[in-house]
C-alpha positions, 0 to 999 in steps of 0.5 A: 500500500505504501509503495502505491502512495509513493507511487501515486506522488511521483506520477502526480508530480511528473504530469503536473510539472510536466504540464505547467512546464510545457504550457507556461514556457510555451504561453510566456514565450510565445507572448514575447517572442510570436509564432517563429523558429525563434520562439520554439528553439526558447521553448525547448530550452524553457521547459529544459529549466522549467521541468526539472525546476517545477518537478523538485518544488512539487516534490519539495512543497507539493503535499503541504501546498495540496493540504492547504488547499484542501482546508481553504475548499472545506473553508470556501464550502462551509462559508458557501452554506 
């Protein structure tokens, strides 16, 4: 059970920094540079950074930043009702 925990985290953190990675390089990239060659090669090279960045802070923050966020949803919801 514990090895499916672990498991789970691991995969969590590779989709969601892979994800955040890619598309705000991409986003922020494509905002100052425009549809070029140019703007793929910084692309490349931002997610370079970006992944490996993101991945370790996940992994780092990640569990306690998801557990503050729960209490703000229970705390947005009771307030909602």
């Amino acid at each position: 059970m514990m090895y499916r925990k672990h498991l789970q985290r691991l995969s969590g953190s590779l989709v969601m920094s892979s994800f955040m990675s890619v598309a705000l390089t991409g986003v922020f990239s494509f905002l100052e540079l425009g549809f070029s060659w140019m703007w793929l090669q910084v692309w490349g090279q931002g997610v370079l950074i970006a992944f490996p960045t993101a991945f370790t802070l996940d992994m780092v923050f990640g569990s306690r930043l998801r557990l503050l966020s729960g209490k703000l949803a229970d705390r947005a919801a009771s307030a909602w009702s």
